[in-house]
Structures are given as C-alpha cells and as structure tokens.
N, C-alpha and C positions, 0 to 999 in steps of 0.2 A: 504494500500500500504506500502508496509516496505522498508527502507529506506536499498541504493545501497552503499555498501564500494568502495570507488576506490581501495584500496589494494589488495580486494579479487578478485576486479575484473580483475585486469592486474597479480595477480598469476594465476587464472585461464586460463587466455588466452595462460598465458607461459608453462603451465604445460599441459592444458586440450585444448587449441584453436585450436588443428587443428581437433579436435572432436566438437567444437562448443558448448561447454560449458559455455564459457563466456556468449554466446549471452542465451543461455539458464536462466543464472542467471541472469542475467539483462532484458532482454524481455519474459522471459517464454518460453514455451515449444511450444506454436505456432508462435515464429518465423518464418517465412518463409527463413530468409537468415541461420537458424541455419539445415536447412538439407541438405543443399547444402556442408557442414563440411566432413560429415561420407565419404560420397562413398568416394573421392578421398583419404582420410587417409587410408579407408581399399583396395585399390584398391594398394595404396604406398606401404601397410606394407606387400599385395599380393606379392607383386613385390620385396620386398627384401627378402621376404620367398622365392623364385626362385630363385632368386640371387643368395643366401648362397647353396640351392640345389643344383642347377644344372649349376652355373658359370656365367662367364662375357660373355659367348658366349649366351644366350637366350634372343633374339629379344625382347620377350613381357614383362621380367622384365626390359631389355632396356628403354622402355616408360613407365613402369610402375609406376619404384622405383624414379623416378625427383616428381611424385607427391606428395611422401611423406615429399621430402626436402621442396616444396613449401608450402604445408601445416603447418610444424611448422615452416620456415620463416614468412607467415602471422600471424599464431599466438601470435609472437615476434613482429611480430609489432603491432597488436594489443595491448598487452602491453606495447608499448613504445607510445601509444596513450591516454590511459589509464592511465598511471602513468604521463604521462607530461602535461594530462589537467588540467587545472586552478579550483580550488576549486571551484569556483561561476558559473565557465560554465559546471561540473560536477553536481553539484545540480540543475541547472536548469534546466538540461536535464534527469534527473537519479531519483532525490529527489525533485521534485516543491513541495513547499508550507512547506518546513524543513528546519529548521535553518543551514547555513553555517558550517561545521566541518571541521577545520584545516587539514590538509595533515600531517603526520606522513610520515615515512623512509621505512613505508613497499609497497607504490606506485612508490619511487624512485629507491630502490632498485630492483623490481621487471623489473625495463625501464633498469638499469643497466646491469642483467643480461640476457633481451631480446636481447640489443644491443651483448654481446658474444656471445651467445646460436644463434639469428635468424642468427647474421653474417654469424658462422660458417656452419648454415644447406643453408643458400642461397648459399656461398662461394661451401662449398661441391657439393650441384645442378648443378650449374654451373659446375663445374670441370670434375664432372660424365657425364655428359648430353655432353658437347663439346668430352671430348674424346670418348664416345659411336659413336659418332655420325661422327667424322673422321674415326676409326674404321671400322663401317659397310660401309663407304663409298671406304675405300683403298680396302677392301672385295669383293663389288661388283664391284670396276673395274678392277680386276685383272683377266686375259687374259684366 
C-alpha cells in the first residue's frame, strides 16, 4: 500500500476533481463514487461548446453548462477538505499503520487557492443559472 500525500491530493482535486481524479489516487480506479465525476464534467464542457456556438439563446446548453460550474466548485472543495484535515486524521484514514508526516505549505496552499478558484466557478453558476432562468421565463410569458 503506498502511502497518500495530502498535497497531491487536494492539487488534484483542484486541478483534476471535477474529473475524479483525486478519488482515483486515493481509492483507485474502482471507486465507485469516482465515475459519477466524468459524465456531468463532459456533459458541462458539452454545454459550453454550444454556448460559444451557437449563443445565450440554446435551451440545452442553458442546463447544461451550470454542471460544469458545479463540478469544479466541488472539486475546490474537495481540496479545501483535503488540505484542512488534520495530519493524524489524514493518516489514519489515507496511511494506517505509517508514521505521522508533518503538513508542508503545498496542502495549504492548495485550500487557499480552492477557496478563489471554487468561489469564483460557484459565484459564476449561480449568476449564469439565475439569469438563464429569468430569461427563459420573461420569454415564455410574453403575449
């Protein structure tokens, strides 16, 4: 069993988690909560390929492209879980039966930049998604 960095592990969640990578490195590739990742990343990143085509007027990147914000929102928080758990309750869930290893700056760092990065793609979700969604609604009650 080879022993889990927290630092790699909360860069990956930042960089790679809405793909399910992290879970990948830390549980392996039969994870089961690690393929429940892809679809809605590639479903998001569908969806803002239509976006940029064909505009702010197509319904089905409407619904689509919110899933890609939520996707690396959780990702970002996964690394902000990641990098803020406690060395001894990281090992003993990650590394049972391996000496303790101090936390370095690249777990903290990593929650630091989740908190920008996830704020800003949740913050965006949000923004897109409410206005889509007034939008098609002034849309359809018009006379």
């Amino acid at each position: 069993m080879s022993v889990k960095n927290k630092g790699i592990a909360a860069w990956l969640a930042l960089l790679l988690g809405s793909l399910g990578l992290h879970r990948v490195y830390l549980f392996g590739p039969g994870d089961r909560w690690w393929w429940l990742h892809p679809v809605p990343t590639l479903l998001g990143l569908a969806g803002l390929q239509r976006f940029q085509a064909i505009g702010q007027h197509d319904l089905w990147a409407a619904w689509a492209l919110p899933l890609l914000g939520l996707m690396l929102a959780q990702g970002a928080l996964c690394a902000i879980v990641y990098g803020l758990t406690s060395d001894e309750r990281w090992n003993a869930r990650h590394n049972p039966r391996q000496p303790a290893a101090p936390t370095r700056w690249l777990p903290v760092l990593a929650a630091v930049a989740a908190l920008l990065l996830g704020g800003t793609a949740l913050m965006a979700t949000i923004a897109f998604s409410a206005q889509r969604y007034f939008e098609i609604s002034a849309e359809t009650e018009k006379p």
